[in-house]
PDB file with one MODEL, atoms N, CA, C and O in Angstrom:
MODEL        1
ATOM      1  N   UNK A   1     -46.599   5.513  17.833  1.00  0.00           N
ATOM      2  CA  UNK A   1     -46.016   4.193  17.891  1.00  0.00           C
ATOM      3  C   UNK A   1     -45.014   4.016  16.753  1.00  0.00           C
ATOM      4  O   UNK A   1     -45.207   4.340  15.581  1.00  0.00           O
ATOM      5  N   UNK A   2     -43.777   3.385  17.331  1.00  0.00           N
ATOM      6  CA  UNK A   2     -42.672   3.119  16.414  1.00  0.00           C
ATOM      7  C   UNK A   2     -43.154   2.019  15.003  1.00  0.00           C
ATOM      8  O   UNK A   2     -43.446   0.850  15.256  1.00  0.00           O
ATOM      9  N   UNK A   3     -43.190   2.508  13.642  1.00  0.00           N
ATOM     10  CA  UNK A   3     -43.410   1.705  12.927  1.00  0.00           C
ATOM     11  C   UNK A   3     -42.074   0.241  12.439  1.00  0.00           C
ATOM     12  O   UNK A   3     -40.847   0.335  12.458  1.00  0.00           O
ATOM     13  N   UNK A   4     -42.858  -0.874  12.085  1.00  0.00           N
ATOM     14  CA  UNK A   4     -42.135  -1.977  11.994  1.00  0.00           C
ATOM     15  C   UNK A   4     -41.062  -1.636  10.990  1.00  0.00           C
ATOM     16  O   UNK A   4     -41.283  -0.757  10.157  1.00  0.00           O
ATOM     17  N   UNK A   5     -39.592  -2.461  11.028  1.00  0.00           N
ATOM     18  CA  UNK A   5     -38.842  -2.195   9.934  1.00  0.00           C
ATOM     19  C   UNK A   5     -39.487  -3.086   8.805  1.00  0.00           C
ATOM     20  O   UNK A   5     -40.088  -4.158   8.874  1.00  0.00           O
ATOM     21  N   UNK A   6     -39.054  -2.029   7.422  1.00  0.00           N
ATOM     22  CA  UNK A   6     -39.211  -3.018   6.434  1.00  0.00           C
ATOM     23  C   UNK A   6     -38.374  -4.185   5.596  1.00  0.00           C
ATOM     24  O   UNK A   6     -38.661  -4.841   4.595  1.00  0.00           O
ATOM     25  N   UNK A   7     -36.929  -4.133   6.673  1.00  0.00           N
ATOM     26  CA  UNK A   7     -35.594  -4.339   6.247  1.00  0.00           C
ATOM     27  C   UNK A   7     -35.560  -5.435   6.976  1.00  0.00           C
ATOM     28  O   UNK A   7     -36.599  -5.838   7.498  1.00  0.00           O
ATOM     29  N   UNK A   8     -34.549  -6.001   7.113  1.00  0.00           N
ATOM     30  CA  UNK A   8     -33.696  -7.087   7.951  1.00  0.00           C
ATOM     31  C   UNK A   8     -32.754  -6.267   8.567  1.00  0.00           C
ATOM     32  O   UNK A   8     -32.637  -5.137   8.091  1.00  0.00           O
ATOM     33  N   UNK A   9     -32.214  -6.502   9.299  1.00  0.00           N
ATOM     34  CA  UNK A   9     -31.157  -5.746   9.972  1.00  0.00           C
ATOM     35  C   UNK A   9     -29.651  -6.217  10.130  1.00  0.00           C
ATOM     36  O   UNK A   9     -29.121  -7.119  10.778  1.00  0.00           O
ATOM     37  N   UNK A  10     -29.264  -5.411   9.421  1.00  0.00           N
ATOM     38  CA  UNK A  10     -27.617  -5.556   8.914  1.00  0.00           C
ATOM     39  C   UNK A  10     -26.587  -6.356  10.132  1.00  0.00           C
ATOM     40  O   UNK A  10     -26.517  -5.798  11.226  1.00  0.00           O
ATOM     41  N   UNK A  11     -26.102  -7.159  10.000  1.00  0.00           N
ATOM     42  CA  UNK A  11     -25.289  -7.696  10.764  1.00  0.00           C
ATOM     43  C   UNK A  11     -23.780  -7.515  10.593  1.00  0.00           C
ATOM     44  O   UNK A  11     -23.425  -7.222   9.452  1.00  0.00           O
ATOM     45  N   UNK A  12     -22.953  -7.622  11.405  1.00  0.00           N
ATOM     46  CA  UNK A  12     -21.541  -7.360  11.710  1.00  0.00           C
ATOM     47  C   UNK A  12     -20.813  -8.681  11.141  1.00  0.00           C
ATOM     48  O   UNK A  12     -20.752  -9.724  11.791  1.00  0.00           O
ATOM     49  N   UNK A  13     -20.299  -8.524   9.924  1.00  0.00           N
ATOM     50  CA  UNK A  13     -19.775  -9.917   9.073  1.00  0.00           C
ATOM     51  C   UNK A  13     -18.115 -10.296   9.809  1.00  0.00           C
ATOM     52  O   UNK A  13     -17.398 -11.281   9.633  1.00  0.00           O
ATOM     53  N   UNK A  14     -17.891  -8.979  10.728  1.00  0.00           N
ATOM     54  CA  UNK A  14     -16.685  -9.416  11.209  1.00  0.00           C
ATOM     55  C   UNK A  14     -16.957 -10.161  12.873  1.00  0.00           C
ATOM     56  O   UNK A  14     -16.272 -10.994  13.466  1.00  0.00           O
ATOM     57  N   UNK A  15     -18.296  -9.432  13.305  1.00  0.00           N
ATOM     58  CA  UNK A  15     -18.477 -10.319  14.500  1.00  0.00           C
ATOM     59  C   UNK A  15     -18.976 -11.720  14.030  1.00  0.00           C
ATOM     60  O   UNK A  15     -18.283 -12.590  14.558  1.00  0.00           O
ATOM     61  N   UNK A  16     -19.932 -12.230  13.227  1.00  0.00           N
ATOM     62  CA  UNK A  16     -20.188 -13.554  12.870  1.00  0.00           C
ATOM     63  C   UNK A  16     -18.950 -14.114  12.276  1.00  0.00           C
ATOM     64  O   UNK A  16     -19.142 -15.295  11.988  1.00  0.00           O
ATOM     65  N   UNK A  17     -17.866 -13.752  12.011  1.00  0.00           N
ATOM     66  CA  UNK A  17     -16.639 -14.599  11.898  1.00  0.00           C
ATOM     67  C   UNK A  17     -15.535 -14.475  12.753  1.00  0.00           C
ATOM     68  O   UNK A  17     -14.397 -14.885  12.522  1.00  0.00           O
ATOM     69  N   UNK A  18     -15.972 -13.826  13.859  1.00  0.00           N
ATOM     70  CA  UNK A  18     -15.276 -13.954  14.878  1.00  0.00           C
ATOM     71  C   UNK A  18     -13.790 -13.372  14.864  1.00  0.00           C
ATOM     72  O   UNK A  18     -12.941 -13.771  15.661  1.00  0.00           O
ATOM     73  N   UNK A  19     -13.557 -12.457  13.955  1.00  0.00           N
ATOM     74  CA  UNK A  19     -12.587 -11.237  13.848  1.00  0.00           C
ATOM     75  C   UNK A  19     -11.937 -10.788  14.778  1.00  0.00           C
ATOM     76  O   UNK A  19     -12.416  -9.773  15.284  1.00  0.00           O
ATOM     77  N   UNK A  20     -10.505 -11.371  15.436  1.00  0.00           N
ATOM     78  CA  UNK A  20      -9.971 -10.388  16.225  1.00  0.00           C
ATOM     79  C   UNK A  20      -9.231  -8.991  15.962  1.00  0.00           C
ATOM     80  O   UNK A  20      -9.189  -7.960  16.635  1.00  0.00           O
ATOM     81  N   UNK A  21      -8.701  -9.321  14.812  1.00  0.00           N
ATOM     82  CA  UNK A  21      -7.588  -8.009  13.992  1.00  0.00           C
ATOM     83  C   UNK A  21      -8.137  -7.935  12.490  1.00  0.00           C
ATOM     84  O   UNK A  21      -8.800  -8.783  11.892  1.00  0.00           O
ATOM     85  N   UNK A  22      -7.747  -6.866  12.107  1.00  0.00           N
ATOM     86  CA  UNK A  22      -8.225  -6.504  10.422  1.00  0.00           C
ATOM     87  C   UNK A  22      -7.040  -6.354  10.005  1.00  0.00           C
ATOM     88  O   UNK A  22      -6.980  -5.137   9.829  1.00  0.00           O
ATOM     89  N   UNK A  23      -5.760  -6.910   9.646  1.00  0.00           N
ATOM     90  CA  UNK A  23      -4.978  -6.728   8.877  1.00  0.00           C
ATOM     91  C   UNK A  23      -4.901  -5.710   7.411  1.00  0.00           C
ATOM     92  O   UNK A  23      -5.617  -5.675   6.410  1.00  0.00           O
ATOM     93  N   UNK A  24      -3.724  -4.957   7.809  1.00  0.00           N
ATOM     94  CA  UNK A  24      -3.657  -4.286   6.375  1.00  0.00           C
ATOM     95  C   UNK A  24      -3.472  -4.922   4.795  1.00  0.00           C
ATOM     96  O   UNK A  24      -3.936  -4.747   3.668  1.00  0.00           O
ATOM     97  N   UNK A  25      -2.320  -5.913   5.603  1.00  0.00           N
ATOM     98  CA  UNK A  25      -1.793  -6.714   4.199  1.00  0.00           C
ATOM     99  C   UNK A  25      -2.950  -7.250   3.315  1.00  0.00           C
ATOM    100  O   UNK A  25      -2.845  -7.494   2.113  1.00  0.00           O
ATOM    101  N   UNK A  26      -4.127  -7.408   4.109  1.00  0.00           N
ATOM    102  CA  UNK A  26      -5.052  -8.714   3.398  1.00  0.00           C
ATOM    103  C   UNK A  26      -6.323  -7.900   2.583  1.00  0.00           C
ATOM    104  O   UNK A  26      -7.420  -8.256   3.016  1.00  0.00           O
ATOM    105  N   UNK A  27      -6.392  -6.905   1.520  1.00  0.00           N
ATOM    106  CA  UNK A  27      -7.472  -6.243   0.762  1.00  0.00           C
ATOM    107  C   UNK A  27      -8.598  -7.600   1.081  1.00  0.00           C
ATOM    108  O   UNK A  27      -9.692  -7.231   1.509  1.00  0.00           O
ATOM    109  N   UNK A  28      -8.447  -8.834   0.939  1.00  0.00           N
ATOM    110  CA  UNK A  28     -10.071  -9.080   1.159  1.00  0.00           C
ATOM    111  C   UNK A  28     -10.573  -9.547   2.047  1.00  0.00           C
ATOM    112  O   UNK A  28     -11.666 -10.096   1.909  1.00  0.00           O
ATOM    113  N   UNK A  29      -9.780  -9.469   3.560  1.00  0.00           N
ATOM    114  CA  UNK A  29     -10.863  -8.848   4.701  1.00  0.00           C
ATOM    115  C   UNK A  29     -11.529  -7.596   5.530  1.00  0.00           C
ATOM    116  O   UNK A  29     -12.101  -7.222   6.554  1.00  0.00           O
ATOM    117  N   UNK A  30     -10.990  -7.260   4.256  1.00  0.00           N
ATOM    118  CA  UNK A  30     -11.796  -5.124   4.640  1.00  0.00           C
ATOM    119  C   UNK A  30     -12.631  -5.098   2.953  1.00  0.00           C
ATOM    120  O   UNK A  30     -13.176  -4.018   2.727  1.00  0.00           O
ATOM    121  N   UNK A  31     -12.732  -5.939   2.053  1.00  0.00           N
ATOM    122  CA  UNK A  31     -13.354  -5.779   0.946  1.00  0.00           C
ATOM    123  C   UNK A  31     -14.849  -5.094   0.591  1.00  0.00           C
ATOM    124  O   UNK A  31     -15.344  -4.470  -0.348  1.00  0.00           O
ATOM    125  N   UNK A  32     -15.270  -5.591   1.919  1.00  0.00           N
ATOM    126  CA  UNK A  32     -16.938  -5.198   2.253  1.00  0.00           C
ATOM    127  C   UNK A  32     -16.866  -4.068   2.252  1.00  0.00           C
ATOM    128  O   UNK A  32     -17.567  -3.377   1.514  1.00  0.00           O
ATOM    129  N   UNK A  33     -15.971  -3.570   3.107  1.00  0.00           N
ATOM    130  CA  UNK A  33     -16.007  -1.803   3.952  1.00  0.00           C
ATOM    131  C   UNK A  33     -15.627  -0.714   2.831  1.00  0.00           C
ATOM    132  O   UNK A  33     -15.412   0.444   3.189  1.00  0.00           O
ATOM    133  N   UNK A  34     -15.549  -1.050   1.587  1.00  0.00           N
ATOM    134  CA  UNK A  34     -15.157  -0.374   0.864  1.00  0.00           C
ATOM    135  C   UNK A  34     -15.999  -0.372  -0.503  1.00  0.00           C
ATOM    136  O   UNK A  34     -16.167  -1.394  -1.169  1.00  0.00           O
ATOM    137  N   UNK A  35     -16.624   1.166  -0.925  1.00  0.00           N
ATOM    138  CA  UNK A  35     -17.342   0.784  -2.230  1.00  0.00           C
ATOM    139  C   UNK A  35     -16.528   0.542  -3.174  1.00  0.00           C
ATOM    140  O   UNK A  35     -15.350   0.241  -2.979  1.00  0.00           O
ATOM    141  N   UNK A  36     -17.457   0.721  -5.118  1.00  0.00           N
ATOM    142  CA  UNK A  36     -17.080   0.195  -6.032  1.00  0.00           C
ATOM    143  C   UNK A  36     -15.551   1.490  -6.488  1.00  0.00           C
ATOM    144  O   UNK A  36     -14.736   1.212  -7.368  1.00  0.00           O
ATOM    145  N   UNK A  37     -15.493   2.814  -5.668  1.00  0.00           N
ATOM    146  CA  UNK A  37     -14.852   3.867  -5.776  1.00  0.00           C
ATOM    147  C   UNK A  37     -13.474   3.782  -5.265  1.00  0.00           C
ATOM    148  O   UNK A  37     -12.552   4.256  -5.928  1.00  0.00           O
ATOM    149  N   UNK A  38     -13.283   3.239  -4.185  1.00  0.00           N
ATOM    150  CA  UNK A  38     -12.473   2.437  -2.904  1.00  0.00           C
ATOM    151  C   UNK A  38     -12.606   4.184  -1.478  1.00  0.00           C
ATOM    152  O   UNK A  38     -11.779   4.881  -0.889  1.00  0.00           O
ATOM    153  N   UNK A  39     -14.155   4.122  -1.564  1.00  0.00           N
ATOM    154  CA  UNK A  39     -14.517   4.882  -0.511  1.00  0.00           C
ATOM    155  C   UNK A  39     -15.110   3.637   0.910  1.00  0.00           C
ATOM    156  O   UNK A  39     -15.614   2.518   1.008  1.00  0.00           O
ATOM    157  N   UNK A  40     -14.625   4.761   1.780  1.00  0.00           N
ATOM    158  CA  UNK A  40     -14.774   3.683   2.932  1.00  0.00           C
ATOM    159  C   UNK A  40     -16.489   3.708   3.204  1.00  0.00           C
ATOM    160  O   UNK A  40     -16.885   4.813   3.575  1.00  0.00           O
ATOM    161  N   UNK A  41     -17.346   2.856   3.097  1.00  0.00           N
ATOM    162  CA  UNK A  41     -18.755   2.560   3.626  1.00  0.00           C
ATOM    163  C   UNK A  41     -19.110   3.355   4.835  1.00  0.00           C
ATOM    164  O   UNK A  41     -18.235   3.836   5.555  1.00  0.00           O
ATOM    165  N   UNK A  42     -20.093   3.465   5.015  1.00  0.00           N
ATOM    166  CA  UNK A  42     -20.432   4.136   6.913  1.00  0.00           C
ATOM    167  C   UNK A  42     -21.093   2.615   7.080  1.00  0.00           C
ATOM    168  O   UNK A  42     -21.501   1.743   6.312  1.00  0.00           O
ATOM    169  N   UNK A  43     -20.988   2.766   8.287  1.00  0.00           N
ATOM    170  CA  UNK A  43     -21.338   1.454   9.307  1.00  0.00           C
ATOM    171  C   UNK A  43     -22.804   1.408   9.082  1.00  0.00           C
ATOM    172  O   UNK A  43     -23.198   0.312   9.480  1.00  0.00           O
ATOM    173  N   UNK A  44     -23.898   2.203   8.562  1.00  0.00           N
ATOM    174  CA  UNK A  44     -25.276   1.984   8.137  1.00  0.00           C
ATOM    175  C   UNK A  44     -25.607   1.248   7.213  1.00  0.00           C
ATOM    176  O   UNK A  44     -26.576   0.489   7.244  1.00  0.00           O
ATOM    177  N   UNK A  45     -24.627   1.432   6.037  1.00  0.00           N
ATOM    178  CA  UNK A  45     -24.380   0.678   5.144  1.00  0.00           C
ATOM    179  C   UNK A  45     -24.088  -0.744   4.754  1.00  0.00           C
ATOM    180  O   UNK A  45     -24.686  -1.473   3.963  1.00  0.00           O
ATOM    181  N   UNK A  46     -22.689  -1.036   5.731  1.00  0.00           N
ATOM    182  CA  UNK A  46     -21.761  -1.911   5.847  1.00  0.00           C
ATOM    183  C   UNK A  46     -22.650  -3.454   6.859  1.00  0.00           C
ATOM    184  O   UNK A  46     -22.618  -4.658   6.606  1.00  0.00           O
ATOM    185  N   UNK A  47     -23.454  -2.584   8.165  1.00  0.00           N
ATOM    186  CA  UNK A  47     -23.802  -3.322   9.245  1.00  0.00           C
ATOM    187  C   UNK A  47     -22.622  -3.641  10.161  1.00  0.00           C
ATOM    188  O   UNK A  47     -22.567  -4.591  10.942  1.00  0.00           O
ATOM    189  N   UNK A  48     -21.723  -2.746   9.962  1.00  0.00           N
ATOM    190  CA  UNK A  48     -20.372  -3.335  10.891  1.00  0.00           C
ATOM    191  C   UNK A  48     -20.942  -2.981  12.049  1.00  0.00           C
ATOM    192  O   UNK A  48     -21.969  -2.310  12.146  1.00  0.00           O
ATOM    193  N   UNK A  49     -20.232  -3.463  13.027  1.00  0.00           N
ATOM    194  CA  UNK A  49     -20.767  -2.683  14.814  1.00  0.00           C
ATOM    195  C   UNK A  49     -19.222  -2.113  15.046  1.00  0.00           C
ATOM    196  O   UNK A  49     -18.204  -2.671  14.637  1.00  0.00           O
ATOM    197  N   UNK A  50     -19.297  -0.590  15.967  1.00  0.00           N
ATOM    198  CA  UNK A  50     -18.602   0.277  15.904  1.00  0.00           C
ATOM    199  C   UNK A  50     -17.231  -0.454  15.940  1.00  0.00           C
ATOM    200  O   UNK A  50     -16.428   0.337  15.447  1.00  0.00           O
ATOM    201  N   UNK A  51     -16.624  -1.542  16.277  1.00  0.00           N
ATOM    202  CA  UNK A  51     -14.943  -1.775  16.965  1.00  0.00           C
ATOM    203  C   UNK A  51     -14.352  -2.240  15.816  1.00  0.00           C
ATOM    204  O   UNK A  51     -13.179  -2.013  15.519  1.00  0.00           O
ATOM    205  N   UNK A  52     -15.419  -3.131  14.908  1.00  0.00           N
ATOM    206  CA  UNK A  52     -14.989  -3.570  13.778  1.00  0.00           C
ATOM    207  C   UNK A  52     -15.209  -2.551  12.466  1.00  0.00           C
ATOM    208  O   UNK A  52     -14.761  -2.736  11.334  1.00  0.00           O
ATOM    209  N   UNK A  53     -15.736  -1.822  12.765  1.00  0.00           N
ATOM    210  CA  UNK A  53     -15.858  -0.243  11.774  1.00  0.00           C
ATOM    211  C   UNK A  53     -14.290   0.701  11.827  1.00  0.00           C
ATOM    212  O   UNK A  53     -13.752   1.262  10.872  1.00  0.00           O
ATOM    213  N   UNK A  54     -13.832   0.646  13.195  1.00  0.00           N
ATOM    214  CA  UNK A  54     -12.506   1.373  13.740  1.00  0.00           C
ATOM    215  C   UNK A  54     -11.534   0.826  12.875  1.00  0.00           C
ATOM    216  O   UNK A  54     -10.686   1.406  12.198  1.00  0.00           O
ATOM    217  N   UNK A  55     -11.849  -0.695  13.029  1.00  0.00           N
ATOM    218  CA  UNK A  55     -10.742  -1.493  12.720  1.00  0.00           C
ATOM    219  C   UNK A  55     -10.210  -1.532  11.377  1.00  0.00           C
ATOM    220  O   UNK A  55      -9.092  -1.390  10.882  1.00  0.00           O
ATOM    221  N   UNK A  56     -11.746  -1.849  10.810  1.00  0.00           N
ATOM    222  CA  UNK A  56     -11.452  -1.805   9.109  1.00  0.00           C
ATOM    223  C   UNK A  56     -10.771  -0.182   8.769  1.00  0.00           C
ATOM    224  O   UNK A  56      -9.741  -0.157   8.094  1.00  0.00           O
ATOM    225  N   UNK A  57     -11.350   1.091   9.235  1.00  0.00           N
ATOM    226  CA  UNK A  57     -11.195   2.062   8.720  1.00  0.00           C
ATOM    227  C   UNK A  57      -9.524   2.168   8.954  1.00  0.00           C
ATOM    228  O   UNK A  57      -8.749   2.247   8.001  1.00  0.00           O
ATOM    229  N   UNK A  58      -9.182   2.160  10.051  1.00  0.00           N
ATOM    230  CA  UNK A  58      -7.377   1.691  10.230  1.00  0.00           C
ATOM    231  C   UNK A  58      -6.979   1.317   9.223  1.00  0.00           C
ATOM    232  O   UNK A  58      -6.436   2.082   8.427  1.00  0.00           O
ATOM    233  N   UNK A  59      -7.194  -0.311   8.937  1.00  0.00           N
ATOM    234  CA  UNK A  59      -6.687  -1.125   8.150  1.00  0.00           C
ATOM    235  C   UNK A  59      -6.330  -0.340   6.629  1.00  0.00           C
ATOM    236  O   UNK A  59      -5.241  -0.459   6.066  1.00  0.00           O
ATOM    237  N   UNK A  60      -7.668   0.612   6.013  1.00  0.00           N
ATOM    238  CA  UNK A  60      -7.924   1.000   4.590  1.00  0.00           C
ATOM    239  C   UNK A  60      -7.255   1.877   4.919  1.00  0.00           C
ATOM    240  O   UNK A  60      -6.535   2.114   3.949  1.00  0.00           O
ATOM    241  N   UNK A  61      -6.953   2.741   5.943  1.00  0.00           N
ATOM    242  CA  UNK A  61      -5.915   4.601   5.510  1.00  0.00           C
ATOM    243  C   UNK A  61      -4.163   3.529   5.833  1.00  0.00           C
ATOM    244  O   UNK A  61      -3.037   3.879   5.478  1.00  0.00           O
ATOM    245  N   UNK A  62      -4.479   2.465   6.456  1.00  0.00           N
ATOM    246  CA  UNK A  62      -3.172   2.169   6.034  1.00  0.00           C
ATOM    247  C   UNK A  62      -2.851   1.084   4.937  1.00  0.00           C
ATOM    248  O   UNK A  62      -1.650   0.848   4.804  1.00  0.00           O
ATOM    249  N   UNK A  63      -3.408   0.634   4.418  1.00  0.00           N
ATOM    250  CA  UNK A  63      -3.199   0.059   3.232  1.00  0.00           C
ATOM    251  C   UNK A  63      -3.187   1.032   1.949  1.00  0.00           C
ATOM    252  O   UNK A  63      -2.617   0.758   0.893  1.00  0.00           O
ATOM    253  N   UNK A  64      -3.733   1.926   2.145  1.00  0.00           N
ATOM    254  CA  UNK A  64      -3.797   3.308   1.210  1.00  0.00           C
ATOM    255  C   UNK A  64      -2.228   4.153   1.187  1.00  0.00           C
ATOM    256  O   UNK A  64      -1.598   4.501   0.188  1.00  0.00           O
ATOM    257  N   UNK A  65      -1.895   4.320   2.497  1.00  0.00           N
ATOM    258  CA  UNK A  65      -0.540   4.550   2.887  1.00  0.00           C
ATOM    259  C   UNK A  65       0.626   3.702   2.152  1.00  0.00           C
ATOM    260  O   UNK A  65       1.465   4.213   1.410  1.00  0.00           O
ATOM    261  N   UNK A  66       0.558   2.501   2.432  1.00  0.00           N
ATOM    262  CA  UNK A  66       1.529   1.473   1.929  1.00  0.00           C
ATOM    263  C   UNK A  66       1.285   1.154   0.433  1.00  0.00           C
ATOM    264  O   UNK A  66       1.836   0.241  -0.181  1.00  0.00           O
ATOM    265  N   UNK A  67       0.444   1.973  -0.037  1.00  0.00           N
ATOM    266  CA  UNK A  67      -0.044   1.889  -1.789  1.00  0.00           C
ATOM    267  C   UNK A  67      -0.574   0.271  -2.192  1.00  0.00           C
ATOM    268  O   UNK A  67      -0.424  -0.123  -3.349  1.00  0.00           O
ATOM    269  N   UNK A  68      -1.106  -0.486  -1.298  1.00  0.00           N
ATOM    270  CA  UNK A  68      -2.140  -1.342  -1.534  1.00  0.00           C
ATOM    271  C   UNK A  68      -3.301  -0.956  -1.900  1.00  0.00           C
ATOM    272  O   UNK A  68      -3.926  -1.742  -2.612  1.00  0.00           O
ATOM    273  N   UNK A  69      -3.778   0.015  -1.629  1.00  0.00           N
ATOM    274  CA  UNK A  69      -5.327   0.408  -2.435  1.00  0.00           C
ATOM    275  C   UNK A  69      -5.154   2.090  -2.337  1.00  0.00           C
ATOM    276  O   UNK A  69      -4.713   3.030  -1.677  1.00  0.00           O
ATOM    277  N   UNK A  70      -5.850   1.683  -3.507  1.00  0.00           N
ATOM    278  CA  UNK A  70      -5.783   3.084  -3.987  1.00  0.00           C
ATOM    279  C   UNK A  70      -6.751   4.253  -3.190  1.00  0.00           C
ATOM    280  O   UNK A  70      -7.793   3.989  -2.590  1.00  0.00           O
ATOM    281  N   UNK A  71      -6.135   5.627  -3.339  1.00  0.00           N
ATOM    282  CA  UNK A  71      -7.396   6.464  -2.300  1.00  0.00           C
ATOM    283  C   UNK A  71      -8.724   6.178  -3.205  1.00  0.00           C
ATOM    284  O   UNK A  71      -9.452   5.197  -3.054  1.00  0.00           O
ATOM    285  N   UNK A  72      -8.924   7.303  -4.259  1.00  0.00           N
ATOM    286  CA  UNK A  72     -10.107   7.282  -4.769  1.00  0.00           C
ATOM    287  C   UNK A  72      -9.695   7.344  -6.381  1.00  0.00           C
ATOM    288  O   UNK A  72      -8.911   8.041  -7.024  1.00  0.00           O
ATOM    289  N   UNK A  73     -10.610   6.273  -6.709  1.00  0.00           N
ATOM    290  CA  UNK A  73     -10.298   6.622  -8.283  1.00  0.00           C
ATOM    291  C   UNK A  73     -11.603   7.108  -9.233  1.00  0.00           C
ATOM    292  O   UNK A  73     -12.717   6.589  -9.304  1.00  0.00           O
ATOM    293  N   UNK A  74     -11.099   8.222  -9.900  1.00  0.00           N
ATOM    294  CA  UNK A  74     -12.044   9.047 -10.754  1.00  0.00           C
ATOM    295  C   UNK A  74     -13.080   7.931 -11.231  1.00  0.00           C
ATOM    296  O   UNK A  74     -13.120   6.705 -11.128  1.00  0.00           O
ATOM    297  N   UNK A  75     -13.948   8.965 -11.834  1.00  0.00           N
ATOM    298  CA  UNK A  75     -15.574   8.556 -12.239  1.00  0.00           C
ATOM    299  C   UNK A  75     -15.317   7.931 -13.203  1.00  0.00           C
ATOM    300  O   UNK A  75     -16.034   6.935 -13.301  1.00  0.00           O
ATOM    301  N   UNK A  76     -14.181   8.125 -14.455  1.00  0.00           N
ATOM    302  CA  UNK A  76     -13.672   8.117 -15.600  1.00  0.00           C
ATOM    303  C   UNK A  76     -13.269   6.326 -15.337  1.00  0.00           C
ATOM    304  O   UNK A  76     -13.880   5.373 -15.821  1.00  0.00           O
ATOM    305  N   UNK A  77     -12.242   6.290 -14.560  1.00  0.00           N
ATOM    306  CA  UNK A  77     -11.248   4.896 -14.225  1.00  0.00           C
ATOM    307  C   UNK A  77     -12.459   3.952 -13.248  1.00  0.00           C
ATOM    308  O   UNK A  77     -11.917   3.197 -12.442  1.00  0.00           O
ATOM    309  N   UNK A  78     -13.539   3.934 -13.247  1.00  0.00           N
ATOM    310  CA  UNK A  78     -14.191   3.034 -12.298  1.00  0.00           C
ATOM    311  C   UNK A  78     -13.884   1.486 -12.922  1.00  0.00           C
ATOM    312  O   UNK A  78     -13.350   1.215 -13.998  1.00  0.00           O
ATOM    313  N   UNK A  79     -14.239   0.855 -12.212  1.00  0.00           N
ATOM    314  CA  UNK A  79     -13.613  -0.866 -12.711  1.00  0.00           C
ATOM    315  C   UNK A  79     -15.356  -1.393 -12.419  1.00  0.00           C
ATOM    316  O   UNK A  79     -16.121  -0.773 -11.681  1.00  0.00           O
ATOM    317  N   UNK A  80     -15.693  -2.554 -13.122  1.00  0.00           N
ATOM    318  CA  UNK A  80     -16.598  -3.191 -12.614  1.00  0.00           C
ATOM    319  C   UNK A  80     -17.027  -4.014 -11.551  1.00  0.00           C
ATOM    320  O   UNK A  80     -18.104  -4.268 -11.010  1.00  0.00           O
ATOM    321  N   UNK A  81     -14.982  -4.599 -11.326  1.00  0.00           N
ATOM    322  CA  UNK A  81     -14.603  -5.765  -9.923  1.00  0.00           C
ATOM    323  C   UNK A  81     -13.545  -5.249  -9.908  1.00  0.00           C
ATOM    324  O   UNK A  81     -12.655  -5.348 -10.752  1.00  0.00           O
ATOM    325  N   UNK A  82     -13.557  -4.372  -8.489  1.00  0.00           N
ATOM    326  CA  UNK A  82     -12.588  -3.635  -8.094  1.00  0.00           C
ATOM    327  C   UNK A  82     -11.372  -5.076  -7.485  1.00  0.00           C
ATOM    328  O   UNK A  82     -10.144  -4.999  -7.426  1.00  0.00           O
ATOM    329  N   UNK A  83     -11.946  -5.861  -7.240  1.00  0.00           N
ATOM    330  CA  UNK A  83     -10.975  -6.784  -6.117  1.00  0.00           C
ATOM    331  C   UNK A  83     -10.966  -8.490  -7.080  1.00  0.00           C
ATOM    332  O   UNK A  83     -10.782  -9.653  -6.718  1.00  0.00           O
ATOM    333  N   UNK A  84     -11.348  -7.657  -8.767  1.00  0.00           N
ATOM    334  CA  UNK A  84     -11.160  -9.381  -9.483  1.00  0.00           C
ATOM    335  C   UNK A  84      -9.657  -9.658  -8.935  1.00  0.00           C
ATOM    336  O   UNK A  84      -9.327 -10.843  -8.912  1.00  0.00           O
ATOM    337  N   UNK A  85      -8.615  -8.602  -8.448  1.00  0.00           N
ATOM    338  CA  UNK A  85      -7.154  -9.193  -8.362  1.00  0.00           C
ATOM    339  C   UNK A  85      -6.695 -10.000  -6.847  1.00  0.00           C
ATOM    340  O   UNK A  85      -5.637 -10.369  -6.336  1.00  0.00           O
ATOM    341  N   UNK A  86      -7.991 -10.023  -6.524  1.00  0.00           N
ATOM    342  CA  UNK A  86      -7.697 -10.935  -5.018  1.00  0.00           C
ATOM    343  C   UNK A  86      -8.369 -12.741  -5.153  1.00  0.00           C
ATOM    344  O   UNK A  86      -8.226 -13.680  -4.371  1.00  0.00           O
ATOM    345  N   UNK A  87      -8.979 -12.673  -6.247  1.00  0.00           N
ATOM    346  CA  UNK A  87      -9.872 -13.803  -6.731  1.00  0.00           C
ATOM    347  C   UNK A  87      -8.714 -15.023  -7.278  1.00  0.00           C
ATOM    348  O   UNK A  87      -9.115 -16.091  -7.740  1.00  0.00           O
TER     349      UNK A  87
ENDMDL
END
């Protein structure tokens, strides 16, 4: 027999806000999907559901492209609030 979770179960923060597009321009509606490194989350993590996982991951290799966020920054350069500059 399947044992009970001990968790809550992660929800899709882009389906409860009703998300049609993930824009590149906007770092803080993909903010979640990204750790303190600016590595992209897996959807286990995140709780995204797969369309809004696609979407964000789009959004971050092209905002990475257009030099809005950075790929990965060393162990050395970590920040404490990667996104204090969207606040």
């Amino acid at each position: 027999m399947a044992e009970k979770r001990k968790y809550s179960k992660k929800y899709c923060r882009y389906c409860e806000g009703k998300v049609e597009f993930i824009d590149y321009k906007d770092p803080s509606a993909y903010k979640w999907t990204l750790s303190e490194r600016y590595k992209i989350m897996p959807r286990r993590l995140t709780g995204n559901c797969k369309k809004h996982q696609v979407m964000a991951e789009r959004a971050i290799k092209r905002a990475r492209a257009a030099a809005i966020v950075p790929y990965v920054v060393s162990r050395k350069e970590v920040i404490d609030n990667p996104f204090e500059f969207l606040q």
